[in-house]
C-alpha positions as CSV (number, residue, x, y, z in Angstrom):
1,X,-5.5,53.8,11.7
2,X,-1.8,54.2,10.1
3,X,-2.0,55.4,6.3
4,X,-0.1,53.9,3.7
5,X,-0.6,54.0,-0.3
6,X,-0.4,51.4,-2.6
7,X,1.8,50.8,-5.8
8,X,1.3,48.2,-8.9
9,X,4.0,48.4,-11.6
10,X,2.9,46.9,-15.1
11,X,6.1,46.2,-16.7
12,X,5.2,46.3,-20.0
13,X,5.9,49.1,-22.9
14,X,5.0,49.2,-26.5
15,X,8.9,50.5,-27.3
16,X,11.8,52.2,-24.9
17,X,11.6,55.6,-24.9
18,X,15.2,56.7,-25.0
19,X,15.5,58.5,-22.0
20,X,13.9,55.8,-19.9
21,X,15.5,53.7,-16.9
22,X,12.6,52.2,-15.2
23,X,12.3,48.8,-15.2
24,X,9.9,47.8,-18.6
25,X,10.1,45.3,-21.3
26,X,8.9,45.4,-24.9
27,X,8.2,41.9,-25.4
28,X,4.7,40.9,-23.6
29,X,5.3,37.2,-23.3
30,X,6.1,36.8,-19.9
31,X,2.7,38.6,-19.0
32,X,0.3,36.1,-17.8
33,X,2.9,34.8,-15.2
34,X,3.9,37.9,-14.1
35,X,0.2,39.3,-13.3
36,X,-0.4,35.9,-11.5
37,X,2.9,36.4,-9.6
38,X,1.8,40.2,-8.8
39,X,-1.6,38.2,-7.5
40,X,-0.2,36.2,-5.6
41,X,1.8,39.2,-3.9
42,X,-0.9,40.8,-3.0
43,X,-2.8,38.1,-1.6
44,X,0.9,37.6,0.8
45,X,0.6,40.8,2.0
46,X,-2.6,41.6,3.5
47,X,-1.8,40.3,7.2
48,X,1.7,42.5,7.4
49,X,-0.6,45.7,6.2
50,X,-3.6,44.9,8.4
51,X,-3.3,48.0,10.4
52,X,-3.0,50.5,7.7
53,X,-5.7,52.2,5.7
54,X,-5.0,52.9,2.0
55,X,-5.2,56.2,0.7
56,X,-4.6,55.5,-3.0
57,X,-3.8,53.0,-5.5
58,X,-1.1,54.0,-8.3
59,X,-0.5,51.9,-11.7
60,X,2.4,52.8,-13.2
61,X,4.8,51.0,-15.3
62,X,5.8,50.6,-18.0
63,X,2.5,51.4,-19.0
64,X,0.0,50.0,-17.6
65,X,-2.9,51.5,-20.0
66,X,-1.6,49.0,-22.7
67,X,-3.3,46.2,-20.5
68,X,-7.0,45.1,-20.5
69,X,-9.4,46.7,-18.7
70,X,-10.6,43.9,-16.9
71,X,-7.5,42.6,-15.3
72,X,-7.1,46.8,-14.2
73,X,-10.6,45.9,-12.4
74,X,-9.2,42.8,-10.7
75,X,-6.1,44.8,-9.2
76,X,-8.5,47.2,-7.9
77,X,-11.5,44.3,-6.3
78,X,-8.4,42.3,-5.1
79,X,-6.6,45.1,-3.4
80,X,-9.6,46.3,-1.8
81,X,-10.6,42.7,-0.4
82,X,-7.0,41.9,0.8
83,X,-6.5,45.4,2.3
84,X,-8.3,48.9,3.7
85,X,-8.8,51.0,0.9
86,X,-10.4,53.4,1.7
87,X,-13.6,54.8,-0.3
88,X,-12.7,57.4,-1.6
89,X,-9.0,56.5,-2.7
90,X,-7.7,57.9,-5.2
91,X,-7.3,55.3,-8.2
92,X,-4.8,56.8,-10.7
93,X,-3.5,55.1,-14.4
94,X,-0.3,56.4,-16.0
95,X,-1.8,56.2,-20.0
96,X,0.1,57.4,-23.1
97,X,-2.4,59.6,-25.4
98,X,-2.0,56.6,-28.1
99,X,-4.0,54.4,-25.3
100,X,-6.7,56.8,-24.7
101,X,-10.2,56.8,-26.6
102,X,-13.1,58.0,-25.5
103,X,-14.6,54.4,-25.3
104,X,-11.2,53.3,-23.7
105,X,-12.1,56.6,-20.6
106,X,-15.5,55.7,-20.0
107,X,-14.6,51.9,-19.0
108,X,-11.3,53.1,-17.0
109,X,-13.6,55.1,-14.6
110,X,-16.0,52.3,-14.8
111,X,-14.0,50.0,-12.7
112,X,-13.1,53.2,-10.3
113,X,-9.8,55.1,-11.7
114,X,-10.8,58.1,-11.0
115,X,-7.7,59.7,-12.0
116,X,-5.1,59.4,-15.1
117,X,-1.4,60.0,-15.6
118,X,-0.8,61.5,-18.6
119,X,2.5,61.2,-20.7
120,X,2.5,63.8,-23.2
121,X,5.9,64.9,-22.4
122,X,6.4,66.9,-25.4
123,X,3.8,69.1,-27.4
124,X,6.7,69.0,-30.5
125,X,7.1,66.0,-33.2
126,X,10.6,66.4,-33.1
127,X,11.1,66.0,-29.6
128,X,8.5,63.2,-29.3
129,X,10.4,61.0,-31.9
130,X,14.2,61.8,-30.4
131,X,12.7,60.2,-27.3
132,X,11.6,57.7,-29.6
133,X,7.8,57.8,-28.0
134,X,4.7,56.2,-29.9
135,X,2.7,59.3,-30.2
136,X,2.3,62.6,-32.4
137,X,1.8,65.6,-31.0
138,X,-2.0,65.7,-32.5
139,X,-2.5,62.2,-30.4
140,X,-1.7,64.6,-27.2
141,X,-4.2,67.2,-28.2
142,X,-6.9,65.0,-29.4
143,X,-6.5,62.9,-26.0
144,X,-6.6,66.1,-24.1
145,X,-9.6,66.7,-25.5
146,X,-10.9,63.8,-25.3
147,X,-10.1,63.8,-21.0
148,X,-12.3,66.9,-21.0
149,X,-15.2,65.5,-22.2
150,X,-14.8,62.5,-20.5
151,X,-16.0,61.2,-16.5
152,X,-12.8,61.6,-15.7
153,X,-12.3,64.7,-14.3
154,X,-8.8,64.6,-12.2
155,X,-5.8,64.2,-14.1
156,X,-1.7,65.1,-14.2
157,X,-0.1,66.0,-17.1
158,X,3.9,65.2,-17.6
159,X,6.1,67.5,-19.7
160,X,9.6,67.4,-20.2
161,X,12.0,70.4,-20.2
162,X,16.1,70.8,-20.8
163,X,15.1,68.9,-24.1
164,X,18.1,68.8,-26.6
165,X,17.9,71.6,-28.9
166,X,14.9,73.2,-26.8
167,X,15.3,77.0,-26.0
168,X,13.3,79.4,-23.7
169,X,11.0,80.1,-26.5
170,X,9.9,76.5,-27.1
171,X,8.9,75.8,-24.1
172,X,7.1,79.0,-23.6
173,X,5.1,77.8,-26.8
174,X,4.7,74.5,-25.0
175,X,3.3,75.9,-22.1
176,X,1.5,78.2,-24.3
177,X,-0.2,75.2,-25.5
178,X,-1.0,73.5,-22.4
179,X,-2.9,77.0,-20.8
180,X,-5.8,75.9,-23.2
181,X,-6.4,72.8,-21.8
182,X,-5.8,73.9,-18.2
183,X,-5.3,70.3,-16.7
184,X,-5.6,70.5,-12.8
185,X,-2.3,68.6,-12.4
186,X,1.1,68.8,-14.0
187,X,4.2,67.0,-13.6
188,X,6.9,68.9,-15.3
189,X,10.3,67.4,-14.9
190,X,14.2,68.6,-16.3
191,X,15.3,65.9,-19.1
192,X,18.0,63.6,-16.4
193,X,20.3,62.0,-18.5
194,X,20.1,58.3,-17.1
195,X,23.6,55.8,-17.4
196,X,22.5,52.9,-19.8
197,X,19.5,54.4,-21.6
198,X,20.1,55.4,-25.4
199,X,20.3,59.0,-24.5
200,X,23.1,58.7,-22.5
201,X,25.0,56.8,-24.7
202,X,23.7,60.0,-27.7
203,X,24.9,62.0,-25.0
204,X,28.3,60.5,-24.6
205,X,28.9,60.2,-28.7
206,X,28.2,63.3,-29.0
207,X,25.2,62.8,-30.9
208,X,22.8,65.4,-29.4
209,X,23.8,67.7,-27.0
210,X,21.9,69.2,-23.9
211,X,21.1,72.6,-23.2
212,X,23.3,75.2,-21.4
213,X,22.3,75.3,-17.5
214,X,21.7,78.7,-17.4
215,X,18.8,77.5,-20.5
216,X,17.4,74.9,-18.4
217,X,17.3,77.2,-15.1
218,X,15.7,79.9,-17.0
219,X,13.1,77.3,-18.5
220,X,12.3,76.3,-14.8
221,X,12.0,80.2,-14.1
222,X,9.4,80.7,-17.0
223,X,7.7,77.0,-16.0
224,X,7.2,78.4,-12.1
225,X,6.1,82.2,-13.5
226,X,3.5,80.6,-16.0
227,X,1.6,78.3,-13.1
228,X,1.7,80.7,-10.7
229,X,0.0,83.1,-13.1
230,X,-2.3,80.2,-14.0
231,X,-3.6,79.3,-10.4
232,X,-1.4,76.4,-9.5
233,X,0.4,75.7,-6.7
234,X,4.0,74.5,-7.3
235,X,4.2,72.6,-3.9
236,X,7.3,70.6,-5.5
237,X,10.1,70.6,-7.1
238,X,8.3,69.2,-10.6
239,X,4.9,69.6,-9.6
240,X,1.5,71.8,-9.5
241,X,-1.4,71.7,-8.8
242,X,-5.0,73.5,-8.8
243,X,-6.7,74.1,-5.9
244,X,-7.5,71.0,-4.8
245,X,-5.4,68.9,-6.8
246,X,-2.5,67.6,-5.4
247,X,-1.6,63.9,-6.0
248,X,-2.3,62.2,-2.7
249,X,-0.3,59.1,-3.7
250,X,3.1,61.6,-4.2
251,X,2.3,63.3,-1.5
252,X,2.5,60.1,0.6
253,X,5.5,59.4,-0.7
254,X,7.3,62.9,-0.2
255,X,6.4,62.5,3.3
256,X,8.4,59.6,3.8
257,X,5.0,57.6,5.1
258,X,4.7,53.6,4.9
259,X,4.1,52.1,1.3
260,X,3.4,48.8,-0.9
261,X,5.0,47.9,-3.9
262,X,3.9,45.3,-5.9
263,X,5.5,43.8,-9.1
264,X,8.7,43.6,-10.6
265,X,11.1,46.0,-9.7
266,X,8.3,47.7,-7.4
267,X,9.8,49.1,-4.0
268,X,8.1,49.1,-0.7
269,X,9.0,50.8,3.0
270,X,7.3,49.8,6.8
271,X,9.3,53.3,8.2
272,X,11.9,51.5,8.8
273,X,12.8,48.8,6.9
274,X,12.3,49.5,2.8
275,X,12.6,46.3,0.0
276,X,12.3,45.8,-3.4
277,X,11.6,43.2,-6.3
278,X,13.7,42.2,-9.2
279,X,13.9,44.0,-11.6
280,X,13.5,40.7,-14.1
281,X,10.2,40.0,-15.1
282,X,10.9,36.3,-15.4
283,X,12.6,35.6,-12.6
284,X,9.8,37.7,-10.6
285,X,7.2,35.5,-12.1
286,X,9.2,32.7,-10.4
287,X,9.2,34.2,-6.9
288,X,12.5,35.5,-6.9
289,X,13.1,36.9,-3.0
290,X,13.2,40.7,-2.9
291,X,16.3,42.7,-1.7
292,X,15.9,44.4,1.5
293,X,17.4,46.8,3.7
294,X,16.7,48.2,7.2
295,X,17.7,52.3,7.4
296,X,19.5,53.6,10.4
297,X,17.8,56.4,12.2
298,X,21.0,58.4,10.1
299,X,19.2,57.3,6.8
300,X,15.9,57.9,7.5
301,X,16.8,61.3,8.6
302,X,19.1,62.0,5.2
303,X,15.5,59.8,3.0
304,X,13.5,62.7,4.8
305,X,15.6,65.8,4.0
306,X,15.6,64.5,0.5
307,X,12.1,64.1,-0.3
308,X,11.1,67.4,2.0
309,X,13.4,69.9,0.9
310,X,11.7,69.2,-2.3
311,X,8.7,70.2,-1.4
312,X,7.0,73.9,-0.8
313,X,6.2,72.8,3.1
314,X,10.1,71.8,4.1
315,X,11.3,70.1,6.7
316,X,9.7,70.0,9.8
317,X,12.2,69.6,13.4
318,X,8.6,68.2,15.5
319,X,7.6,65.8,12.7
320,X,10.5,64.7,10.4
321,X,13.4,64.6,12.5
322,X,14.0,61.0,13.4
323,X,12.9,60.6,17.9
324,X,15.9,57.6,17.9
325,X,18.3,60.5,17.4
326,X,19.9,62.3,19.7
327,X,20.7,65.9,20.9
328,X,24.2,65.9,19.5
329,X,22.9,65.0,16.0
330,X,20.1,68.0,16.0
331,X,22.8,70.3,16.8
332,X,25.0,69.6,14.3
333,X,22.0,69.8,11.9
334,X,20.9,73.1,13.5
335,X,24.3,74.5,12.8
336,X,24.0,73.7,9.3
337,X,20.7,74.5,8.5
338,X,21.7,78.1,10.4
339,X,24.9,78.3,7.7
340,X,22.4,77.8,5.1
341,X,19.9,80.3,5.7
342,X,23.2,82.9,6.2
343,X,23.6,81.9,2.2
344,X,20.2,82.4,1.3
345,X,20.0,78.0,0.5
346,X,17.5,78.0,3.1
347,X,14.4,80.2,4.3
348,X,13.5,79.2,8.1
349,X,9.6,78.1,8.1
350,X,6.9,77.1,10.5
351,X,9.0,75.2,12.8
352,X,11.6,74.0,10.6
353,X,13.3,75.0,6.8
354,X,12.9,75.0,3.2
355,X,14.7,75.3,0.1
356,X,13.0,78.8,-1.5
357,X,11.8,78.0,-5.1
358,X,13.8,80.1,-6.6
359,X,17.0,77.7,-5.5
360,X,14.9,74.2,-5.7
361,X,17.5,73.6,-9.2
362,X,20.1,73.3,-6.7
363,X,18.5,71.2,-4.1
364,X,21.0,68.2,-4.4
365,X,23.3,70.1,-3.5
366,X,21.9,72.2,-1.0
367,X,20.4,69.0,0.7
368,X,24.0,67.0,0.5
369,X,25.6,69.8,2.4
370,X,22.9,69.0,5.4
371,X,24.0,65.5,5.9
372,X,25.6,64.3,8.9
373,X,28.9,62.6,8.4
């Protein structure tokens, strides 16, 4: 049976965090049409997916821990009734540490998440409030806590990096932080600057003012030094793991393997063919048609040299190189790739190439320079 994975957006947020340009909306009224349109989505799919096994089930958002537990628990019945999810899938929440209580952990793994998203994304008050999040820094450690005594027991951490006015040194004290809890995921990502999201516009004002690059390399260098001397695996660019530990849903995705979206804005892919949902909650609700495209065999090899070279296994010539292209194509490629590794961009590897860690800042660029015209 064919694996794919399964994604429900919640598009609902307390307040916009300032570097955010996911789709979200602050003002909840739209909600009950929304969740019955995001029913009624799921329900339409289940013939098209027949054939596939799910892996995992992802809520993200948004944030989806603002929403009842019981209408968490109906995604999760419905989704395994409509399609094959599997037993042991993996069930995972994205919660902010101002939704988490102890009482609030015990009933999400009651209805079978069985693993949480965590966005901390800073362990500093000043940072926290420039992104203009609803938490303190005590809310992070207290819900940390909280985690460790809880049933959950599998969990990713997200921390932010390249912070305005962050240095080496506060991250190392972030970090320094974070080794006392030990969480056996993190997700730790370089501050993007998105176009229409208040920091951009801070940005562009000159209001704040980001880090040199040199900075922000060096704060990946300490980042990858620190989690391999704490037994994780960085096994992508923003990601680690414990043994163990690594996020099946991502790891789906990074493959470039089949994948339901549901919700607004929510993107989904056959292999071949990817669409996605308006990004409007109240035209969603009203069964707006999604957008869809169909990828030539030239952009589904480009979609998998993206999402591999990102990643600590690379690219693989037997199992990511698209079979509808031909001999000509794979040589040009090959000539590339060979340039690359003469520059030290690229490290050959089990049958096909990576980017070595110590470059992964640079990826875009690297991976751009592989594309065929």
């Amino acid at each position: 049976m064919k694996h794919a994975t399964l994604y429900l957006h919640i598009p609902y947020c307390k307040q916009a965090c300032h570097y955010c340009d996911f789709h979200f909306s602050t003002v909840r009224s739209t909600e009950n049409e929304v969740v019955e349109r995001m029913l009624r989505e799921l329900a339409e799919g289940q013939h098209t997916w027949s054939e596939y096994e799910f892996t995992s089930l992802y809520f993200g958002g948004g944030t989806p821990s603002i929403v009842a537990p019981e209408l968490l628990e109906r995604f999760i019945t419905l989704s395994s009734t409509f399609y094959a999810l599997r037993e042991d899938a993996e069930i995972t929440l994205e919660a902010n540490p101002d939704d988490i209580t102890p009482e609030r952990l015990v009933q999400w793994h009651s209805i079978g998440i069985n693993r949480l998203s965590v966005g901390l994304q800073s362990f500093h008050d000043g940072e926290l409030a420039m992104m203009n999040r609803a938490h303190h820094a005590s809310h992070s450690l207290q819900c940390l806590q909280w985690i460790s005594e809880s049933p959950i027991e599998n969990y990713t951490v997200d921390l932010m990096y390249g912070m305005p006015g962050s240095t080496v040194e506060s991250w190392q004290e972030q970090l320094l932080t974070l080794a006392s809890f030990r969480p056996p995921h993190l997700s730790c990502y370089a501050l993007t600057v998105e176009e229409k999201t208040v920091f951009h516009h801070q940005v562009k004002t000159g209001k704040i003012s980001l880090p040199a690059d040199d900075v922000i390399l060096k704060q990946f260098e300490v980042l990858d030094h620190w989690a391999n001397a704490h037994g994780y695996a960085h096994y992508e660019l923003s990601n680690f793991a414990q043994p163990g530990k690594h996020s099946r849903h991502n790891s789906h995705y990074w493959t470039g393997a089949p994948y339901l979206g549901i919700g607004p804005g929510a993107h989904s892919f056959d292999g071949t063919r990817r669409w996605w949902n308006i990004s409007n909650n109240a035209l969603y609700a009203k069964g707006a048609k999604p957008t869809e495209e169909l990828l030539s065999p030239q952009d589904l090899l480009h979609e998998r040299l993206m999402v591999r070279l990102r990643t600590a296994a690379g690219f693989s010539w037997d199992n990511d190189f698209p079979d509808e292209l031909g001999r000509a194509e794979r040589v040009v490629l090959e000539q590339e790739v060979a340039r690359s590794v003469a520059q030290g961009e690229l490290v050959s590897k089990d049958g096909g190439f990576a980017i070595p860690v110590a470059r992964w800042m640079e990826s875009d660029r690297i991976i751009a320079q592989l594309f065929l015209d």
